[in-house]
C-alpha positions as MATLAB code, in Angstrom:
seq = 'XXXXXXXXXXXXXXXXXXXXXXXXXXXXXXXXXXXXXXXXXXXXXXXXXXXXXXXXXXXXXXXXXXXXXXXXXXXXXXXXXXXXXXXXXXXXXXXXXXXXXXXXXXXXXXXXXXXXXXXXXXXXXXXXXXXXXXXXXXXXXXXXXXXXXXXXXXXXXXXXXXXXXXXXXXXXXXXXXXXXXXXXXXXXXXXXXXXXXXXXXXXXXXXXXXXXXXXXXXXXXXXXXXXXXXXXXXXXXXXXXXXXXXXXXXXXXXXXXXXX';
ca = [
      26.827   28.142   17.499;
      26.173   27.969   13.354;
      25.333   24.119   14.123;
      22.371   24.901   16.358;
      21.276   27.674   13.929;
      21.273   23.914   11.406;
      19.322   21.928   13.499;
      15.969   21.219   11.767;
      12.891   19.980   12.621;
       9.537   21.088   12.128;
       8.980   24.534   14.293;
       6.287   25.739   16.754;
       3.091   26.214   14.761;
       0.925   29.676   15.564;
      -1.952   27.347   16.508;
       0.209   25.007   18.683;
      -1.052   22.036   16.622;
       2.845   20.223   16.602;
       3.618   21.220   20.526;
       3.795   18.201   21.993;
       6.047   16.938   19.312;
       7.975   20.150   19.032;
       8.605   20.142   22.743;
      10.205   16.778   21.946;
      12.325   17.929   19.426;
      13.446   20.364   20.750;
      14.557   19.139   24.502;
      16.633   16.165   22.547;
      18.440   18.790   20.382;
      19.179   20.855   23.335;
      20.173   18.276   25.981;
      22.622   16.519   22.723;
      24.278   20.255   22.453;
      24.606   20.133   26.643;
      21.810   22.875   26.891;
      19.264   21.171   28.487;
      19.567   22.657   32.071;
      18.563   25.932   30.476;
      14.867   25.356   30.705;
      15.153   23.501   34.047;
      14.078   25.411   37.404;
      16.576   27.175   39.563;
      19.383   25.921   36.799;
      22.826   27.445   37.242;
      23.779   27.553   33.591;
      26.222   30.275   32.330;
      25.146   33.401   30.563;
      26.676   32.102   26.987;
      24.392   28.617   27.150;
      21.072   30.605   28.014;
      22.110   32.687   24.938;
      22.603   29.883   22.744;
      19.133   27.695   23.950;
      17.192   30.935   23.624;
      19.006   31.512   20.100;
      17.897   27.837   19.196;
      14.376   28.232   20.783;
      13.910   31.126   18.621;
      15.007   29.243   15.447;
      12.081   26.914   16.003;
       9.065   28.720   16.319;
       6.872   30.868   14.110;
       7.498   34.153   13.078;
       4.557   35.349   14.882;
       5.960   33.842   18.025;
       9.058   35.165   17.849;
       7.517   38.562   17.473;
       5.156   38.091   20.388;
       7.705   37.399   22.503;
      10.400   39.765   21.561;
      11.974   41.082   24.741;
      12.137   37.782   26.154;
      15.350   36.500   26.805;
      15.799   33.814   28.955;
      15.417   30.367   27.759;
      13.531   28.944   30.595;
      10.831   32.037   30.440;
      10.479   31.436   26.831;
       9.543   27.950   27.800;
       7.152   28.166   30.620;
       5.224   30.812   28.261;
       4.773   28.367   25.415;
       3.774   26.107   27.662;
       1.031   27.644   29.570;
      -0.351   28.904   26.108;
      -0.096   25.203   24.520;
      -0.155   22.591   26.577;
      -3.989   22.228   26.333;
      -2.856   20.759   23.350;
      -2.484   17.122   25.019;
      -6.377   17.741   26.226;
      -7.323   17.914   22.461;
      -4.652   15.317   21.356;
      -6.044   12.598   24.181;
      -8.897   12.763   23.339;
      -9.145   12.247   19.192;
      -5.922    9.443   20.208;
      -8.505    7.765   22.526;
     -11.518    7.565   20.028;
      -8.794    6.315   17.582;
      -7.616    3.559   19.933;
     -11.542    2.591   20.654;
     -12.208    2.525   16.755;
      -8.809    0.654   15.620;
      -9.353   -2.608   14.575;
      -7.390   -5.140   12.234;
     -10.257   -5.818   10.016;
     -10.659   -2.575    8.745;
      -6.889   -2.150    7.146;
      -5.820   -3.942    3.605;
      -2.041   -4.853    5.000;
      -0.231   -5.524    8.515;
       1.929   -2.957    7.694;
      -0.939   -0.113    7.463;
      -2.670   -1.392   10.536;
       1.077   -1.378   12.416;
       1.471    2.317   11.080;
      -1.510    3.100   12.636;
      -1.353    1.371   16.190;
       2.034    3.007   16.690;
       0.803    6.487   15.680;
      -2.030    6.287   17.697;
       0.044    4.659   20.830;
       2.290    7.270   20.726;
       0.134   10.085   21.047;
      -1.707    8.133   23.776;
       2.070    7.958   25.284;
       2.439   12.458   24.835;
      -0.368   12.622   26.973;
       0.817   10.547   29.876;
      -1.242    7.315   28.892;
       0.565    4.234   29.828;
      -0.114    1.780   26.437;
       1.621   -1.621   26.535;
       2.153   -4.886   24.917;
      -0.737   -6.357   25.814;
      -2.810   -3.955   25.446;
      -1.748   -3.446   21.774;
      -1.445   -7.520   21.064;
      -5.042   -7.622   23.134;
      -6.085   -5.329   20.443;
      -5.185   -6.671   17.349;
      -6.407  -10.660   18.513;
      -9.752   -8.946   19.782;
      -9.920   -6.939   16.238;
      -9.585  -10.064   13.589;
     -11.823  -10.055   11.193;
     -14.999  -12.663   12.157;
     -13.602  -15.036    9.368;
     -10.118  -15.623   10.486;
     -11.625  -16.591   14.305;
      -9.334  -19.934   14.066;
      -6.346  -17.711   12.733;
      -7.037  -15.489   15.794;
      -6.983  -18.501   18.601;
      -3.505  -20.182   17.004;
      -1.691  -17.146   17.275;
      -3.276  -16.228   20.269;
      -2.049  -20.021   21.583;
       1.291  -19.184   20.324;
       2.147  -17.048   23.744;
       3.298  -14.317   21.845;
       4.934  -11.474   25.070;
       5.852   -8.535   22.536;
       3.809   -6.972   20.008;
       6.704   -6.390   18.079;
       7.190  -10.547   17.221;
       3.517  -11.086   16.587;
       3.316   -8.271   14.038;
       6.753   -9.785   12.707;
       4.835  -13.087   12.654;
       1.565  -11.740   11.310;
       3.662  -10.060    7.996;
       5.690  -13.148    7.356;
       2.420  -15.233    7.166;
       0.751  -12.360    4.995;
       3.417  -12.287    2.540;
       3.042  -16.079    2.166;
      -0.265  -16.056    1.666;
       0.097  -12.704   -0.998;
       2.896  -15.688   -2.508;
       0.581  -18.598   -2.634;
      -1.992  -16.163   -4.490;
      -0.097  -15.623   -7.285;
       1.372  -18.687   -7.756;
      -2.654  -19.905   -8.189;
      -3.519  -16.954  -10.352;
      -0.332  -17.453  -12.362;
      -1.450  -21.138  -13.436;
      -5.225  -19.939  -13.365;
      -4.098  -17.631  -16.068;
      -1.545  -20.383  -18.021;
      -4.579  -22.811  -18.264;
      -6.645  -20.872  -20.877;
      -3.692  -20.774  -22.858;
      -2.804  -24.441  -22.824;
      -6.713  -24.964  -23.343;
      -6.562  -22.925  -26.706;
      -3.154  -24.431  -28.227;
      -4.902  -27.848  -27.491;
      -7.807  -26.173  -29.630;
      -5.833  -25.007  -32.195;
      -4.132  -28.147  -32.553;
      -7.135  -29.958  -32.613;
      -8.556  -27.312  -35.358;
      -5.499  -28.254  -37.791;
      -6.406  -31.701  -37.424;
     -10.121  -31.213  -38.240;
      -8.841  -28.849  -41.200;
      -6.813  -31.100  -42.765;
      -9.528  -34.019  -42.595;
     -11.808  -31.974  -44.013;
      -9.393  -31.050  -46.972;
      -9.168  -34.461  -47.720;
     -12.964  -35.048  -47.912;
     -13.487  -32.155  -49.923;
     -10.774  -33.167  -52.295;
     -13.136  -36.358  -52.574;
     -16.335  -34.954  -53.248;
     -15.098  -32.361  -55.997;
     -17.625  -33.278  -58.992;
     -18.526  -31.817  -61.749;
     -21.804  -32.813  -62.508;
     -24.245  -31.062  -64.856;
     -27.798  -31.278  -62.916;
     -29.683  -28.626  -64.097;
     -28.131  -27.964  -67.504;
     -27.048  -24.654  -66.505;
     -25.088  -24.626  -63.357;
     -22.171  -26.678  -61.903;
     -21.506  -27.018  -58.196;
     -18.143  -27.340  -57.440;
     -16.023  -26.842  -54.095;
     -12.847  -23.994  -54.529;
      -9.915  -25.706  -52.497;
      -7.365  -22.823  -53.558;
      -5.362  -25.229  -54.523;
      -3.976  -23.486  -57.555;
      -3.723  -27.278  -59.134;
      -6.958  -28.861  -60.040;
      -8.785  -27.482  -63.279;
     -12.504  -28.343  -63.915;
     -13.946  -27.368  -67.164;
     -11.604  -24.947  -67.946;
     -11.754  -23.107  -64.652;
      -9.130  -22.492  -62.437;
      -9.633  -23.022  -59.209;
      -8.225  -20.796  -55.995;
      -7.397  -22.426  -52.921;
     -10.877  -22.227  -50.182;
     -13.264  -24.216  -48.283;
     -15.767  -21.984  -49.787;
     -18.800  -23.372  -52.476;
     -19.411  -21.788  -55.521;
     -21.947  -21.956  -57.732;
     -20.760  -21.002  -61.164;
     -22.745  -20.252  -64.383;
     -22.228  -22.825  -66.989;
     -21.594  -20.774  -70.207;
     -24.554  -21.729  -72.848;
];
């Protein structure tokens, strides 16, 4: 008794939105607890097991339900009521599954695995309201649904004689990953070649540096040509001293006044 007052799944919205799953719930949970006679016509089920479906029943539905239908007390009442009032619900539930199944198509989804979410939720509320979806129909619609670039993709698996839609999707997320692996593998070395481009740069740069160093080096003068200024190159070297002066390490030019 306290374990079918634990049983949880969602209960019996006011608006009868969840029915169809709700009535699925809820016969599994009463058929695994041996109740499951209780809502069956003409049953033959003691007085104690009516009390304890109609005490799970109750457990499961809104509060506004429960009020509604207060002084009912047998099980299989409690049942045929709920479903007279909701089972319109599969009229609804047909027909937004069916424009779902029309407008499904592989194309349209970024990963196998959010396209196979959505075939099996749509399939199985085409299944709730007594449509009969197999296979082949769902491996029908996923070749017929490629997108128009992958048409040669689409004829080798479709040559592969794939008989469950299970092993195709299986197939279909194996081949995605390798491609999502191949991907980064080029982006990875797309990314490493910069790099190797600007050490070979750099390297190249040093080179250039230290050439020009040297040719600097060779064409510090210091040669009077106007009589008041004296053009000499600053290597920072710290070292050299020309008239007097200094000199800081640079590949900068000065031009310094010649004190008169």
């Amino acid at each position: 008794m306290s374990n079918l007052a634990k049983l949880e799944f969602l209960a019996l919205d006011i608006t009868g939105k969840n029915y169809l799953s709700w009535v699925l719930d809820a016969e599994m949970h009463l058929n695994a607890n041996n109740l499951g006679n209780t809502i069956k016509e003409d049953n033959t089920t003691s007085i104690q097991d009516k009390a304890k479906a109609m005490i799970f029943l109750r457990h499961h539905i809104h509060d506004d339900l429960k009020n509604e239908y207060l002084t009912v007390k047998d099980p299989l009442d409690l049942w045929t009521k709920l479903k007279e009032r909701y089972d319109h619900q599969k009229t609804v539930i047909l027909l937004r599954a069916r424009y779902d199944w029309v407008n499904l198509r592989l194309q349209d989804f970024k990963t196998i695995s959010e396209y196979n979410s959505a075939m099996f939720r749509i399939t199985s509320q085409l299944i709730l309201c007594g449509q009969n979806i197999t296979d082949e129909d769902m491996m029908e619609k996923t070749f017929s649904t490629f997108h128009a670039s992958n048409v040669l993709l689409q004829q080798q698996y479709h040559e592969r004689g794939f008989t469950k839609y299970c092993d195709l999707v299986s197939y279909l997320l194996v081949a995605e990953q390798n491609n999502e692996l191949l991907m980064k593998n080029h982006e990875t070395r797309r990314l490493a070649q910069p790099h190797s481009l600007k050490r070979m740069l750099q390297h190249i740069m040093i080179k250039v540096e230290v050439v020009v160093v040297v040719v600097v080096m060779i064409m510090v003068v210091d040669v009077d040509i106007t009589g008041e200024v004296i053009m000499v190159f600053n290597l920072r070297t710290q070292d050299p001293i020309i008239k007097g002066k200094k000199m800081e390490r640079s590949l900068s030019m000065k031009v310094i006044k010649r004190q008169m």
